[in-house]
C-alpha angles and dihedrals in degrees: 000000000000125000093242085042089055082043105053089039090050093054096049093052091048089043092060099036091061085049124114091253111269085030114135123212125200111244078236087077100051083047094055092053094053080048135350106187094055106021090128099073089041085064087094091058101042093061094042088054085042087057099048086047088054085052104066097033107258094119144354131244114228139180114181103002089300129098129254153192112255092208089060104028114111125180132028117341147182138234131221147156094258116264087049 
């Protein structure tokens, strides 16, 4: 895994971990932390980490309220540890 990969997965997990339990994050904010002037161009990448992360059950992908597939979904999401 890249650096910016471990990164971005790192934040998200940590993200999450200092979260009132059943609280989403957007994958933006995880993004900011790894770097906050151009976290925009790291969105791409955030939601491809979160993906990965989906995949192999560490978290779940939502928009409104539901869950989704990461591989369909389009448009703004949400991350949480799965049962949220």
């Amino acid at each position: 895994m890249a650096d910016t990969d471990r990164a971005l997965a790192d934040a998200i997990v940590d993200l999450l971990d200092h979260r009132a339990a059943g609280t989403t994050i957007c994958p933006s904010e995880a993004a900011r932390r790894v770097d906050p002037d151009a976290w925009r161009d790291l969105m791409p990448d955030a939601r491809r980490v979160a993906s990965g992360l989906v995949d192999d059950g560490t978290i779940e992908m939502t928009q409104r309220g539901e869950v989704v597939d990461p591989a369909t979904a389009r448009g703004p999401v949400r991350l949480r540890y799965p049962g949220g």
